[in-house]
C-alpha positions as semicolon CSV with decimal commas, in nm:
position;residue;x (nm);y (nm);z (nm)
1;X;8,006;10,722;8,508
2;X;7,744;10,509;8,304
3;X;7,737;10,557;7,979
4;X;7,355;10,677;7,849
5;X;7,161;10,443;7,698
6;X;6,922;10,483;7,439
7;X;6,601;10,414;7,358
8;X;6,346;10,283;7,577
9;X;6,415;10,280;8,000
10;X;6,375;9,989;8,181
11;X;6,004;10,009;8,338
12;X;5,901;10,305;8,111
13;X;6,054;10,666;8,223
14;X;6,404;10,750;8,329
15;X;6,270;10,795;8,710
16;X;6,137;10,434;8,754
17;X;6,417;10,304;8,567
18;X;6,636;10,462;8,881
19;X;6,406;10,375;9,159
20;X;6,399;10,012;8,991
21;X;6,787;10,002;8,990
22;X;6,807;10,157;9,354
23;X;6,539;9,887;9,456
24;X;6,835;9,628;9,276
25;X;7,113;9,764;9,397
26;X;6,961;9,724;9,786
27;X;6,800;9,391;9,754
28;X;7,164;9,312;9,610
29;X;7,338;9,439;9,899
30;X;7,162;9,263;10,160
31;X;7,100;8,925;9,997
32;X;7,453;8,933;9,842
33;X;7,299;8,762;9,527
34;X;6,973;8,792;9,309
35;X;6,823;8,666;9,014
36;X;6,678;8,894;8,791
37;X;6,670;8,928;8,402
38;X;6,963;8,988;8,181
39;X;6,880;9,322;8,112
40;X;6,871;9,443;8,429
41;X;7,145;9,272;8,559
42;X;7,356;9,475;8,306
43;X;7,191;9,800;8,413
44;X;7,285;9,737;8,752
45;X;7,705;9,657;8,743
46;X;7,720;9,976;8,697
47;X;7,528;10,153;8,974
48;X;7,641;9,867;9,224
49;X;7,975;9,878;9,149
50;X;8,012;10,243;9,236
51;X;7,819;10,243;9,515
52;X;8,077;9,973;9,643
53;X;8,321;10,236;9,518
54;X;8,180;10,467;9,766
55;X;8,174;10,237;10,055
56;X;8,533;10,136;10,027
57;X;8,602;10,564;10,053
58;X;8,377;10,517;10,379
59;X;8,382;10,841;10,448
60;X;8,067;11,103;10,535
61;X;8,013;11,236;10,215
62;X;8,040;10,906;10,012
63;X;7,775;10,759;10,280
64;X;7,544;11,017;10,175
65;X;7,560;10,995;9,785
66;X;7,517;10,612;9,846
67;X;7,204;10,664;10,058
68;X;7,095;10,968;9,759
69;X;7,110;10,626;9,507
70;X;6,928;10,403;9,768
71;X;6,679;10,628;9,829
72;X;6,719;10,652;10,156
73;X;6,734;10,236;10,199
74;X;6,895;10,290;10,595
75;X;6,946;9,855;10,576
76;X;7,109;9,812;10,308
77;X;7,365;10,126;10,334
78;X;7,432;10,010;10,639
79;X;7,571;9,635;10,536
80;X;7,714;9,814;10,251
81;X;7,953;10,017;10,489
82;X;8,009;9,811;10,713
83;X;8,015;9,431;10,589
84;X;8,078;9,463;10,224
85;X;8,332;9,728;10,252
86;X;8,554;9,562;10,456
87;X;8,565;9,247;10,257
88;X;8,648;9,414;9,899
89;X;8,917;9,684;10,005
90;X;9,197;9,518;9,862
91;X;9,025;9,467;9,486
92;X;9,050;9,757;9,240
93;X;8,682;9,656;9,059
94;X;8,483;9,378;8,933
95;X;8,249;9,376;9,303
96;X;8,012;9,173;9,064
97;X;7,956;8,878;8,924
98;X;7,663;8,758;8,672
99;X;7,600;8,393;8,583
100;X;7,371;8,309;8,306
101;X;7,076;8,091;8,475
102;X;6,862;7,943;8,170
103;X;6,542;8,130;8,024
104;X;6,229;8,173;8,236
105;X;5,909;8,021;8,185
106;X;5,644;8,231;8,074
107;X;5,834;8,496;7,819
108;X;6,148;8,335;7,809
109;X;6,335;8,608;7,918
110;X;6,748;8,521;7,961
111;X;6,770;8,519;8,389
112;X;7,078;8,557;8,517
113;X;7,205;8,553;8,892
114;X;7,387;8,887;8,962
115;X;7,614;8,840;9,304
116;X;7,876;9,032;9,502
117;X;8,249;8,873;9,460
118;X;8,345;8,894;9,839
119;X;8,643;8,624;9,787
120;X;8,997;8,782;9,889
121;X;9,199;8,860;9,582
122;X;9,576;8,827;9,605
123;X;9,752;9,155;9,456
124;X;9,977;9,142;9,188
125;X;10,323;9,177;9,188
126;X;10,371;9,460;8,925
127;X;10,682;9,469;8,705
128;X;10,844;9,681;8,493
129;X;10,898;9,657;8,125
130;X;11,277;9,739;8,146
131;X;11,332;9,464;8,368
132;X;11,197;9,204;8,139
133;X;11,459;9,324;7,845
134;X;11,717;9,304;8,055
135;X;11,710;8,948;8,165
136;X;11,701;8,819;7,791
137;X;12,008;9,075;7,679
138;X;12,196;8,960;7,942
139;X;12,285;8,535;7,840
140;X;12,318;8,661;7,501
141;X;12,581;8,890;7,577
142;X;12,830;8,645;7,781
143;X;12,731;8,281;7,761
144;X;13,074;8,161;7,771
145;X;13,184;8,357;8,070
146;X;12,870;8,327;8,319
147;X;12,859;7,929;8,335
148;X;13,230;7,936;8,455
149;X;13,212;8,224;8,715
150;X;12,884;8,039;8,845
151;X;12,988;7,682;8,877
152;X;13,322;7,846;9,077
153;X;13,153;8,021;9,352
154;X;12,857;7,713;9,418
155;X;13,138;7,512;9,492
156;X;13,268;7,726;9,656
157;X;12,970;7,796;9,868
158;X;12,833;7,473;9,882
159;X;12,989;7,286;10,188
160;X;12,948;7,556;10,415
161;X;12,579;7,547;10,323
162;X;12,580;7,171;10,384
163;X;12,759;7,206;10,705
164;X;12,500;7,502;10,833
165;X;12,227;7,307;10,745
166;X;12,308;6,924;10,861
167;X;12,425;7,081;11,237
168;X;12,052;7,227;11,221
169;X;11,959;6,929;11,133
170;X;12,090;6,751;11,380
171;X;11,959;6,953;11,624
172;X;11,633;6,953;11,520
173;X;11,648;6,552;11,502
174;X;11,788;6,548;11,893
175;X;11,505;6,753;12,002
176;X;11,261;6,530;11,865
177;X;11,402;6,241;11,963
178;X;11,397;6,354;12,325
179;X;11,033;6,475;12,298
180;X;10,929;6,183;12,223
181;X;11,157;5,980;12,500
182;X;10,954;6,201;12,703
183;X;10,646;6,142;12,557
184;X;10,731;5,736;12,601
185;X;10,795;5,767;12,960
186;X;10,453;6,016;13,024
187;X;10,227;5,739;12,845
188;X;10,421;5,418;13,120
């Protein structure tokens, strides 16, 4: 949940502040990026990000506490569930992005451009901290012994992986070859 902040709202009262934010959050969701002011921007992560949360649950009752925040914004629920959902199922957080823009002209207020990160994310591959202690324990404990046992059974191995992979070779080299005789003789 958002941590309370203190001192004055954003627009005045602690109701416009939220009807500001829900008017954000929707203009967010169906441009997929806006500039606003700094301050806002940060106010928003927040509220966007768990609607996004929501979404990605897709399910009845999440739909409704989204459309409680939106006030009831039909549109922008709607690509929510349905577009943005889909494209950030496989990332655990961060949905948003802000990129400082410059200072505007007439107050010089810091603008920044708050967008949606809808780029696929590769997953990690997770390891575990025993495993990394065990590789380094293990060359201290027999250096002398591993290179010889090693160096035994690649040559041992090693011309039956030659042979395996020049008759597959060769293979693959005859097929092209006639191919492209037959390729030669289509084009005449």
């Amino acid at each position: 949940m958002p941590k309370p902040t203190k001192g004055p709202r954003l627009g005045g009262g602690p109701a416009h502040e939220r009807l500001m934010l829900a008017n954000l959050a929707a203009s967010l969701f169906e441009h997929k990026s806006i500039k606003t002011t700094e301050t806002k921007a940060k106010r928003l992560r927040p509220v966007a990000e768990r609607l996004v949360t929501f979404a990605k649950r897709g399910d009845l009752a999440s739909r409704r506490r989204a459309m409680q925040t939106l006030r009831n914004n039909k549109d922008a629920a709607h690509i929510l569930f349905t577009e943005i959902a889909p494209l950030v199922e496989n990332r655990e957080g961060g949905y948003t992005r802000i990129t400082k823009l410059g200072f505007r002209k007439g107050d010089n207020a810091s603008m920044v451009s708050i967008e949606l990160v809808l780029e696929p994310v590769t997953p990690k591959v997770k390891s575990s901290s025993s495993s990394k202690s065990t590789p380094a324990a293990a060359p201290v404990e027999e250096p002398a012994e591993a290179p010889v046992d090693e160096t035994e059974t690649v040559e041992q191995s090693a011309p039956v992986e030659a042979e395996t992979e020049t008759a597959a070779a060769d293979e693959v080299e005859t097929d092209a070859a006639a191919k492209s005789d037959d390729v030669k003789s289509d084009d005449k």
